[in-house]
VEXVORO-153459 format. One record per residue: chain; y negated, x, z negated of N, C-alpha, C, O in turn; residue number from 1. Coordinates in pm, whole numbers, plus 50000, padded with zeros to 5 digits. Example, Ala and Ser with C-alpha at 12.3 -4.5 7.8 and 13.67 -1.06 7.14 Angstrom:
<nodes>
<node c="A" n_yy="50569" n_xx="51319" n_zz="49220" ca_yy="50450" ca_xx="51230" ca_zz="49220" c_yy="50330" c_xx="51320" c_zz="49220" o_yy="50332" o_xx="51424" o_zz="49154" k="1"/>
<node c="A" n_yy="50225" n_xx="51285" n_zz="49292" ca_yy="50106" ca_xx="51367" ca_zz="49286" c_yy="49997" c_xx="51290" c_zz="49213" o_yy="49886" o_xx="51341" o_zz="49196" k="2"/>
</nodes>
This chain:
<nodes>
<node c="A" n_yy="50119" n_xx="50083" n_zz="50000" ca_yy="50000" ca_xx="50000" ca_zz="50000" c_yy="49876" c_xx="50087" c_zz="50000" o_yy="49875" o_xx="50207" o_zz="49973" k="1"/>
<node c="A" n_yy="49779" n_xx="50019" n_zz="50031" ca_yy="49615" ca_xx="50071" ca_zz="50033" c_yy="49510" c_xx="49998" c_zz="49963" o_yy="49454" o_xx="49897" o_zz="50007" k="2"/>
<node c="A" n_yy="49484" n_xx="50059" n_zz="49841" ca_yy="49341" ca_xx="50000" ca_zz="49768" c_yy="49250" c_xx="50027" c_zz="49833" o_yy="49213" o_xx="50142" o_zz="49858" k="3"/>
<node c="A" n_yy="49186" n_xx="49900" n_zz="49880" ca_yy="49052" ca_xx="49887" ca_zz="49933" c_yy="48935" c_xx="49852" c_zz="49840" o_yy="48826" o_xx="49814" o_zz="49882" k="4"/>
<node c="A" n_yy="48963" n_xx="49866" n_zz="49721" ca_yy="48845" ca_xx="49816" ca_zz="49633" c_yy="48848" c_xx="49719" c_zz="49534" o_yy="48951" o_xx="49702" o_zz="49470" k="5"/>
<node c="A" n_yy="48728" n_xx="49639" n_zz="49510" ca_yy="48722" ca_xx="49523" ca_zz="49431" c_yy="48587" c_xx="49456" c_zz="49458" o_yy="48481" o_xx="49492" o_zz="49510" k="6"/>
<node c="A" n_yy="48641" n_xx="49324" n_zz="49391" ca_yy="48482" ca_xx="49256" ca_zz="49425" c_yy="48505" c_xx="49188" c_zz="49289" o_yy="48611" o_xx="49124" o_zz="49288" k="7"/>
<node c="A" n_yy="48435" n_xx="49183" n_zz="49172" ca_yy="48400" ca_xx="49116" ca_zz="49060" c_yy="48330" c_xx="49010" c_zz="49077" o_yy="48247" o_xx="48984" o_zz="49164" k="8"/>
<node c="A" n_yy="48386" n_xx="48918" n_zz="48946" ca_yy="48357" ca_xx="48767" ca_zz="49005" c_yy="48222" c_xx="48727" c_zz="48954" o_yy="48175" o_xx="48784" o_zz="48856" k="9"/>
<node c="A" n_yy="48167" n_xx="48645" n_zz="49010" ca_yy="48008" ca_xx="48601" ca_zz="49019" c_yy="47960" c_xx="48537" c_zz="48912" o_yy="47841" o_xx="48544" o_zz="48881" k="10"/>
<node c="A" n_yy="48055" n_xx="48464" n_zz="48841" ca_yy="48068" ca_xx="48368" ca_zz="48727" c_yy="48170" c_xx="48335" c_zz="48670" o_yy="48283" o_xx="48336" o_zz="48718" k="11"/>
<node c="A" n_yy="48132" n_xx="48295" n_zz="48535" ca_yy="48276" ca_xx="48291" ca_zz="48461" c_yy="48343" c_xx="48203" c_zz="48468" o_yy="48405" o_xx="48180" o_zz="48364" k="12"/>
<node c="A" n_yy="48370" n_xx="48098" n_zz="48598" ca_yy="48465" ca_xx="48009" ca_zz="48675" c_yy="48543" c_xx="48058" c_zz="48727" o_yy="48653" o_xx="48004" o_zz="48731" k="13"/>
<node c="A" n_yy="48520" n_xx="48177" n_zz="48788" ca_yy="48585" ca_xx="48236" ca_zz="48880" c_yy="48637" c_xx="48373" c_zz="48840" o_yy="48593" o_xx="48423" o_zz="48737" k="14"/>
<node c="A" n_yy="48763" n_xx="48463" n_zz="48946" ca_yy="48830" ca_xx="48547" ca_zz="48895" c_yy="48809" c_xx="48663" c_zz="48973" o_yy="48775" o_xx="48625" o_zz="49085" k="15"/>
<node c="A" n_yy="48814" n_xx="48794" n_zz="48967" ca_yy="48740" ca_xx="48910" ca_zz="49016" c_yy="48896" c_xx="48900" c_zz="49118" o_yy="48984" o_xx="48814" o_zz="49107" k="16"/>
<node c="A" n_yy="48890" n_xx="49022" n_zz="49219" ca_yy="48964" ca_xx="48981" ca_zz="49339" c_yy="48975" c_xx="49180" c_zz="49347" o_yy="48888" o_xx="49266" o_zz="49331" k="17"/>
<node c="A" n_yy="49134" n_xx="49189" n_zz="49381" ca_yy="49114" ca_xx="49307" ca_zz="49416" c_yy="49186" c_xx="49339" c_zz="49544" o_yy="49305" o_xx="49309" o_zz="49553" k="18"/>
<node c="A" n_yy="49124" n_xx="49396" n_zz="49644" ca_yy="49178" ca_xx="49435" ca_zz="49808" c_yy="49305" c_xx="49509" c_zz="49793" o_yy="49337" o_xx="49603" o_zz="49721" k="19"/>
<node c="A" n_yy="49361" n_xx="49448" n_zz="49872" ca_yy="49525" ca_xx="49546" ca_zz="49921" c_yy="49515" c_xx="49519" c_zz="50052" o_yy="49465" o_xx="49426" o_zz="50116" k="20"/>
<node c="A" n_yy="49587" n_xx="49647" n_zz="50087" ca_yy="49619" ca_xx="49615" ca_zz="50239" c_yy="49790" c_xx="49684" c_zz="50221" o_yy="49824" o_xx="49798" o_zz="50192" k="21"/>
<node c="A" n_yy="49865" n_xx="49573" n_zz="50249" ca_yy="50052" ca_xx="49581" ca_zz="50194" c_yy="50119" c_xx="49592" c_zz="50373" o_yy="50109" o_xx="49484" o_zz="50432" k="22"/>
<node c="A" n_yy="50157" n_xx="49661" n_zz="50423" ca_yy="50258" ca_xx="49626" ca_zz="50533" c_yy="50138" c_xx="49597" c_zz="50677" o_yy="50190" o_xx="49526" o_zz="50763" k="23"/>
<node c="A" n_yy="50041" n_xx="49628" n_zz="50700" ca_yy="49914" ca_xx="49594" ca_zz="50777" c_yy="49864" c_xx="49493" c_zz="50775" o_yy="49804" o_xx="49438" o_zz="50867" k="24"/>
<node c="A" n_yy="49895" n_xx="49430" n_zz="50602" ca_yy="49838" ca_xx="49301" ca_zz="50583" c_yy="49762" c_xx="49326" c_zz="50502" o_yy="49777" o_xx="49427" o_zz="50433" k="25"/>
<node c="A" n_yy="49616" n_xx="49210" n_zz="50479" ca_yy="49548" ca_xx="49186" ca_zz="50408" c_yy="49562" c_xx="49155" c_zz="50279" o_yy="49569" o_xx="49032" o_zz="50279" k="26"/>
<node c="A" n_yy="49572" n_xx="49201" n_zz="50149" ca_yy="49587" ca_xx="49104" ca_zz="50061" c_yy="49448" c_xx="49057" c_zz="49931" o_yy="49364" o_xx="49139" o_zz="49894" k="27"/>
<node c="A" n_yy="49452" n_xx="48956" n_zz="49894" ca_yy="49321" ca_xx="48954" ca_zz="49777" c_yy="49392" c_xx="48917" c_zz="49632" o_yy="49424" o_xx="48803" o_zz="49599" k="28"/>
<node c="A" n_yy="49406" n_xx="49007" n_zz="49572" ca_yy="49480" ca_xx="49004" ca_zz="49416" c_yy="49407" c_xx="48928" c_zz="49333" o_yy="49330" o_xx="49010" o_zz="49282" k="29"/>
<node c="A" n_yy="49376" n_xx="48786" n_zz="49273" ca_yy="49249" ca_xx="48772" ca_zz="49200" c_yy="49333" c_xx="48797" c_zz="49051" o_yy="49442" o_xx="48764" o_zz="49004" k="30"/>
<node c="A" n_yy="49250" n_xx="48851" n_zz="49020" ca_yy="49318" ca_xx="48911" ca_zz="48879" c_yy="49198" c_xx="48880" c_zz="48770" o_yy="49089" o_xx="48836" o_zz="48805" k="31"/>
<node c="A" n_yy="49230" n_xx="48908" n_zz="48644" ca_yy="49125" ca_xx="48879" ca_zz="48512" c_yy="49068" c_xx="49010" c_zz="48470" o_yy="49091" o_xx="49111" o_zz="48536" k="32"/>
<node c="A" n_yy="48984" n_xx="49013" n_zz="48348" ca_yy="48915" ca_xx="49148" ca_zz="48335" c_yy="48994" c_xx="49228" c_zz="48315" o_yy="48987" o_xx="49338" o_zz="48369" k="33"/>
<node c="A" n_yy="49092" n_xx="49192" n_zz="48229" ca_yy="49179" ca_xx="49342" ca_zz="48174" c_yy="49285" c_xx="49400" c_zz="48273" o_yy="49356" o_xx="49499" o_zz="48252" k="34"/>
<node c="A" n_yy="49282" n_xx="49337" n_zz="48360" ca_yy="49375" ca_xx="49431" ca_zz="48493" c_yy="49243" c_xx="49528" c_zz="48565" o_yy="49253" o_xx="49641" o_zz="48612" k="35"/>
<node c="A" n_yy="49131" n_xx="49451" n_zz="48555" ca_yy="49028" ca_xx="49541" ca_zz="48657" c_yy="48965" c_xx="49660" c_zz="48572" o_yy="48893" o_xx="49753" o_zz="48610" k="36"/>
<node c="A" n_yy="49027" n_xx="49621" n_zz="48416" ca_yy="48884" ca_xx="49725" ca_zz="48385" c_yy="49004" c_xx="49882" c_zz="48379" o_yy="48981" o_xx="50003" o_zz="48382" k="37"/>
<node c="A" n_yy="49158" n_xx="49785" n_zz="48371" ca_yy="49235" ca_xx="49900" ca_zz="48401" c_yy="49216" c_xx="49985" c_zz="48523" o_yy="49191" o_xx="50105" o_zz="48509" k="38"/>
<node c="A" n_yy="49226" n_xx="49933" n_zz="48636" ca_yy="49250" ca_xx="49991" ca_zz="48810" c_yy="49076" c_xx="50088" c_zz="48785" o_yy="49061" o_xx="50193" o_zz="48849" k="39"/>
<node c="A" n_yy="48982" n_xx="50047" n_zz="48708" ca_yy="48832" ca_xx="50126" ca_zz="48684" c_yy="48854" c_xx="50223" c_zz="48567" o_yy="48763" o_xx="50302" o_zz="48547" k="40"/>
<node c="A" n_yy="48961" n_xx="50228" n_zz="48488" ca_yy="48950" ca_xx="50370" ca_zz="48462" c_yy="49027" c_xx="50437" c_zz="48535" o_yy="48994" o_xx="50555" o_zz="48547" k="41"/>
<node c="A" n_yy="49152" n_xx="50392" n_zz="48610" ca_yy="49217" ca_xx="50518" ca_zz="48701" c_yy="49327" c_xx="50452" c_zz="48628" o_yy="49402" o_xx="50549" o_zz="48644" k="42"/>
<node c="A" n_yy="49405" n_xx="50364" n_zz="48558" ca_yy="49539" ca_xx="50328" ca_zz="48548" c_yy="49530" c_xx="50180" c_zz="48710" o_yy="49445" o_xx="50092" o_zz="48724" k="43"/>
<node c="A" n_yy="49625" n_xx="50204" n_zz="48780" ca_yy="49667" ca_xx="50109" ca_zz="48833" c_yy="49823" c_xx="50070" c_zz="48829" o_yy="49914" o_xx="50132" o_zz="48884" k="44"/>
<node c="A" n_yy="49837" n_xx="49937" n_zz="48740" ca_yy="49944" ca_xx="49844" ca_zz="48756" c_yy="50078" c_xx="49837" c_zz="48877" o_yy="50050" o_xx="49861" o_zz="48994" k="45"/>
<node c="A" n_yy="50173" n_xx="49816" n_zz="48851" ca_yy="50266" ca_xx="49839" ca_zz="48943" c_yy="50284" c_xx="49682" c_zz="49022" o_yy="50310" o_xx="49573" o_zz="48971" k="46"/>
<node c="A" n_yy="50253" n_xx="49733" n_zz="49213" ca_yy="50319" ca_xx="49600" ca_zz="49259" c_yy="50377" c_xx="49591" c_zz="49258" o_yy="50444" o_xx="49680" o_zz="49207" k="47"/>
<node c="A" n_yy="50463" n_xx="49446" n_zz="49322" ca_yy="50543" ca_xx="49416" ca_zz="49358" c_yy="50532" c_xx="49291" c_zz="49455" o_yy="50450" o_xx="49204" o_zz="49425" k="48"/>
<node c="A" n_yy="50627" n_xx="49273" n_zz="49601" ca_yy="50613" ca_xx="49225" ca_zz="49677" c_yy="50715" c_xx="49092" c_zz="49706" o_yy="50829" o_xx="49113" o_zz="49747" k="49"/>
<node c="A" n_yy="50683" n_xx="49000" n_zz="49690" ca_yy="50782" ca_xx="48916" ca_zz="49711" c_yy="50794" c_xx="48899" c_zz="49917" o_yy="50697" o_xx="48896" o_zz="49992" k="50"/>
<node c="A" n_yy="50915" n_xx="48892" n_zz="49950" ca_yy="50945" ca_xx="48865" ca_zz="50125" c_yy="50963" c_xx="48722" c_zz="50120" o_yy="50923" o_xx="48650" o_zz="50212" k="51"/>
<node c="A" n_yy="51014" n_xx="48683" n_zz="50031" ca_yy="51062" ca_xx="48480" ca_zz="50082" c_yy="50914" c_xx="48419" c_zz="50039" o_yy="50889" o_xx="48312" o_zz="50094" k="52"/>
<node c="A" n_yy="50813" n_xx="48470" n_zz="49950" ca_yy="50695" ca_xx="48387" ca_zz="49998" c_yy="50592" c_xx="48455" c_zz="50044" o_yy="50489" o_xx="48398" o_zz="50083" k="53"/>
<node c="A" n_yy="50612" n_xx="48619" n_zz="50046" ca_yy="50513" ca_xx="48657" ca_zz="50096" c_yy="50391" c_xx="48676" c_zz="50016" o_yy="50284" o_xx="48662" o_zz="50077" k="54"/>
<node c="A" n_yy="50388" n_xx="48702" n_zz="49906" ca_yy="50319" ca_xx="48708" ca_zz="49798" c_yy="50326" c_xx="48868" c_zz="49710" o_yy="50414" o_xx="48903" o_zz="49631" k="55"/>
<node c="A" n_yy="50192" n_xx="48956" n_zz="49761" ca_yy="50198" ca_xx="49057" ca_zz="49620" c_yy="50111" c_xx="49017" c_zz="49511" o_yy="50030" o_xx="48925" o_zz="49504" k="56"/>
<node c="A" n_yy="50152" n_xx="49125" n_zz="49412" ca_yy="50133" ca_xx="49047" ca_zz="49280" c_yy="50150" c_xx="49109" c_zz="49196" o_yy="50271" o_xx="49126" o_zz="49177" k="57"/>
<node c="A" n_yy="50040" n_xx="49196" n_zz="49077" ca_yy="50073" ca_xx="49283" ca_zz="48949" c_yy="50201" c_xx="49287" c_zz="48873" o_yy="50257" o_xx="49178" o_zz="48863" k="58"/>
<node c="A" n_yy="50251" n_xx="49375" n_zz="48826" ca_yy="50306" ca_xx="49325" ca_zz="48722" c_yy="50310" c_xx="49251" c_zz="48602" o_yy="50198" o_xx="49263" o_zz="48552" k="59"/>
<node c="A" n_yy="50375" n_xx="49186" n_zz="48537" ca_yy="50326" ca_xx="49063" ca_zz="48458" c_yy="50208" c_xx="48949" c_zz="48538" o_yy="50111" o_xx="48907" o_zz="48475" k="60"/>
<node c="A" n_yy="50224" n_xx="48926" n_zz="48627" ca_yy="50110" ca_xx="48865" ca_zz="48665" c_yy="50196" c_xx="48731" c_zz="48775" o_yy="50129" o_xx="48644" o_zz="48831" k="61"/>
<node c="A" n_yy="50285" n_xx="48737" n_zz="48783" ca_yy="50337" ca_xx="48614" ca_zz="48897" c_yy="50446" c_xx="48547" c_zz="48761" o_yy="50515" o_xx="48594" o_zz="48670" k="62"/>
<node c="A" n_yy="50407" n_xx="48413" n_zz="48814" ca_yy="50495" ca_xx="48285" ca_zz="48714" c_yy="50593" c_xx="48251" c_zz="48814" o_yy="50543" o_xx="48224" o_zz="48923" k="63"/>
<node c="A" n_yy="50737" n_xx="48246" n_zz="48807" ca_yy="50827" ca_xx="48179" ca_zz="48918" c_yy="50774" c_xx="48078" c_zz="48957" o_yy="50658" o_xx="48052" o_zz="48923" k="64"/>
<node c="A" n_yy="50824" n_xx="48019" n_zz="49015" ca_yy="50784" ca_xx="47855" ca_zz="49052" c_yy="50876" c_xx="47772" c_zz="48930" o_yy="50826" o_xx="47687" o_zz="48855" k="65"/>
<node c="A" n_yy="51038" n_xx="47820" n_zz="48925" ca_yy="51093" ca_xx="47740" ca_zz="48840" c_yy="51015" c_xx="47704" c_zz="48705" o_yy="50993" o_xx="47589" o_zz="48665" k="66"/>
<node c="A" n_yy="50980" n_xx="47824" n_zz="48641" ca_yy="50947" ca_xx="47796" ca_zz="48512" c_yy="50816" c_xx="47730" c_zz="48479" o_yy="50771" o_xx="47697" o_zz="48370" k="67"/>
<node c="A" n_yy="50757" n_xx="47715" n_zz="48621" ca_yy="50594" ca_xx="47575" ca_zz="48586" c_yy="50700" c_xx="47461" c_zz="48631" o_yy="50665" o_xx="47358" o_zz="48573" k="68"/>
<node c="A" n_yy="50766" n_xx="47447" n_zz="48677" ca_yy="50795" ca_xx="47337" ca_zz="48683" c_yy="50872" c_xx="47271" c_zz="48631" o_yy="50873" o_xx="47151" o_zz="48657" k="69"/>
<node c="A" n_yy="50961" n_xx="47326" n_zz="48542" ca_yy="51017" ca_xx="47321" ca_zz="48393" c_yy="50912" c_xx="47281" c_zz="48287" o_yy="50930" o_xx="47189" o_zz="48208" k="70"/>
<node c="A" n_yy="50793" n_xx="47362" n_zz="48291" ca_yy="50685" ca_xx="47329" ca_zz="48221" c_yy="50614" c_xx="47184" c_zz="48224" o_yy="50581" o_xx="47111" o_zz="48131" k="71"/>
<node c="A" n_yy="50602" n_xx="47169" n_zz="48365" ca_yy="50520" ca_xx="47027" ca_zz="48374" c_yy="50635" c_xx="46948" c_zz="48367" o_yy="50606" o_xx="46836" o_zz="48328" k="72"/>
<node c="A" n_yy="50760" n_xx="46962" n_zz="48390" ca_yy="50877" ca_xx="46845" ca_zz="48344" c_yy="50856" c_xx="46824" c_zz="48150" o_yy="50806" o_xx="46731" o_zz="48088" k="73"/>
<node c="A" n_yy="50895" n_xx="46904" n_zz="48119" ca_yy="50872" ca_xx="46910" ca_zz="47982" c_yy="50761" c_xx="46813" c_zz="47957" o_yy="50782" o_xx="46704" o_zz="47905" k="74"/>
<node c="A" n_yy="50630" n_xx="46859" n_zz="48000" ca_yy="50514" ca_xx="46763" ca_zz="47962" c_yy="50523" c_xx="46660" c_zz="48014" o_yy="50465" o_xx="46579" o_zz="47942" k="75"/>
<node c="A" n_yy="50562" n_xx="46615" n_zz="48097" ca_yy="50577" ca_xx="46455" ca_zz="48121" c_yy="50664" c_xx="46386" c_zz="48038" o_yy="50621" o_xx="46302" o_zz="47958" k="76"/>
<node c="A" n_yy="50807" n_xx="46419" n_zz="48052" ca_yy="50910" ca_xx="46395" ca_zz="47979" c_yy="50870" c_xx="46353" c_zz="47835" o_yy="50832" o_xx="46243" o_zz="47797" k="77"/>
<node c="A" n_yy="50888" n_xx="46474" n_zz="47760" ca_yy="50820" ca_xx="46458" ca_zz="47590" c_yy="50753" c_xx="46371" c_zz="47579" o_yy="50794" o_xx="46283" o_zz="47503" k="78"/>
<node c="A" n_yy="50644" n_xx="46354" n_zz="47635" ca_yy="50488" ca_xx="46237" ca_zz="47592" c_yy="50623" c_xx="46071" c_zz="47635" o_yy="50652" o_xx="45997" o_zz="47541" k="79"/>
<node c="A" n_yy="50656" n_xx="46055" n_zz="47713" ca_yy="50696" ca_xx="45952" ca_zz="47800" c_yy="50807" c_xx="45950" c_zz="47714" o_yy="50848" o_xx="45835" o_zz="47729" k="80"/>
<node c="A" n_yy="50912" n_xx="46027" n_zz="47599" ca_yy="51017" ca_xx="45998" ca_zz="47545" c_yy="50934" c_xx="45924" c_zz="47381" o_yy="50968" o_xx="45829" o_zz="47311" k="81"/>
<node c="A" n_yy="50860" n_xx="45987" n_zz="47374" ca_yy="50774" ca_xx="46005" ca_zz="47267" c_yy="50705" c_xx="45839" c_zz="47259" o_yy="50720" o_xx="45762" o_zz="47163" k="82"/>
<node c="A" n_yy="50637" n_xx="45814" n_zz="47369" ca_yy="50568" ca_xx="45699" ca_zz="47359" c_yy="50708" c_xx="45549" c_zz="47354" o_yy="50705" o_xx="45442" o_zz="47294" k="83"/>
<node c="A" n_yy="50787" n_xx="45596" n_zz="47424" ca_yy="50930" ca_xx="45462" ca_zz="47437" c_yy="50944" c_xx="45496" c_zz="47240" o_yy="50886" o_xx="45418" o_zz="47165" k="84"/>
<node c="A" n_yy="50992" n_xx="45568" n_zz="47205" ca_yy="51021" ca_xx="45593" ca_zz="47031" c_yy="50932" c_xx="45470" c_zz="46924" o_yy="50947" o_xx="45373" o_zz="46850" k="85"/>
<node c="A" n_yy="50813" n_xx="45584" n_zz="46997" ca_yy="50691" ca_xx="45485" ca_zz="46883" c_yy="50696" c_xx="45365" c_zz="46947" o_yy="50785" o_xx="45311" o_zz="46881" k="86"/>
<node c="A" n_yy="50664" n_xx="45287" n_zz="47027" ca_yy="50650" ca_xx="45182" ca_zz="47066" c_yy="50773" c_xx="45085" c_zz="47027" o_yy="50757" o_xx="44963" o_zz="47015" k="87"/>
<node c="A" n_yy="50895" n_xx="45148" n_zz="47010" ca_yy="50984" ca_xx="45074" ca_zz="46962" c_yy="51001" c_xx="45041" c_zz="46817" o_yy="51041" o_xx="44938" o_zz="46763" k="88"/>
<node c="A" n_yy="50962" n_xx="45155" n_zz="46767" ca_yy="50923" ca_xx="45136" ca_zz="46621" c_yy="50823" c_xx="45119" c_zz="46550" o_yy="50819" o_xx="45157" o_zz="46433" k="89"/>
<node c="A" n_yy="50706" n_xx="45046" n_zz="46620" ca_yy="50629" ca_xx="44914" ca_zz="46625" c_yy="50643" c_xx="44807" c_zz="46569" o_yy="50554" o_xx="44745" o_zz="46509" k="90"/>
<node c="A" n_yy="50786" n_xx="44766" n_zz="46587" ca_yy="50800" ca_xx="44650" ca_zz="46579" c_yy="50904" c_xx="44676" c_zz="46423" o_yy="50976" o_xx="44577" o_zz="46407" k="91"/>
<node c="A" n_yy="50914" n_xx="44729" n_zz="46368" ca_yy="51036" ca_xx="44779" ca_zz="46222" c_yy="50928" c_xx="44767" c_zz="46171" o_yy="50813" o_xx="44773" o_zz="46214" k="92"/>
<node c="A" n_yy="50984" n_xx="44743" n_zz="46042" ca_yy="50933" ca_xx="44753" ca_zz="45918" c_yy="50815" c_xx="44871" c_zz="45883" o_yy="50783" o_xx="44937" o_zz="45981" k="93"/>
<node c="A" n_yy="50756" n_xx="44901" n_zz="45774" ca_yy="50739" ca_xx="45083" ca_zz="45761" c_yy="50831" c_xx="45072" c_zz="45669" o_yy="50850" o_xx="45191" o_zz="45644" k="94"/>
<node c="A" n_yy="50919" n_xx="45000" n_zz="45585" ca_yy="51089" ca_xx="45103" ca_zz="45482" c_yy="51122" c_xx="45141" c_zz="45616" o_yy="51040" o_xx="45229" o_zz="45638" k="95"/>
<node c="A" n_yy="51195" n_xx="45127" n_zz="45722" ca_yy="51257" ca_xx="45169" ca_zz="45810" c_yy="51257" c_xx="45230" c_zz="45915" o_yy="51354" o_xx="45228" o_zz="45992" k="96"/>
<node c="A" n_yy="51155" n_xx="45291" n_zz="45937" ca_yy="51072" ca_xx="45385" ca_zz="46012" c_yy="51174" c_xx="45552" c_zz="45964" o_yy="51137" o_xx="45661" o_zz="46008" k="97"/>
</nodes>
């Protein structure tokens, strides 16, 4: 690969971006402060390249797909098991709760 630089982000909405060029491709890393203020003293992070999506990406820095979507199952699920529970036990006593 080839570091082409960085561009720091404009506001604190947004995430600083760092240039690769991987395989004669373009890439834009947007990364947070503590990866950039690393690559600005002279430590740079190890890539890694995914081929089935085509995605580089720091280390520690890529989430599978499985495990957000395990995540947002979870959060639907729970609230939605959670609300059938209480709602059923609505209607009991409070001894029997």
């Amino acid at each position: 690969y080839t570091y082409n630089g960085f561009k720091e982000k404009s506001n604190y909405k947004s995430s600083n971006t760092i240039l690769i060029t991987y395989k004669s491709k373009q890439y834009a890393l947007h990364t947070g402060d503590r990866i950039l203020d690393k690559i600005k003293s002279g430590y740079f992070p190890k890539l890694y390249y995914s081929s089935k999506t085509d995605y580089l990406f720091f280390e520690g820095d890529y989430l599978p797909v499985g495990y957000a979507k395990a995540a947002l199952l979870f959060t639907i699920i729970f609230p939605f098991i959670g609300t059938l529970i209480w709602r059923k036990e609505l209607n009991n006593d409070i001894r029997t709760m």
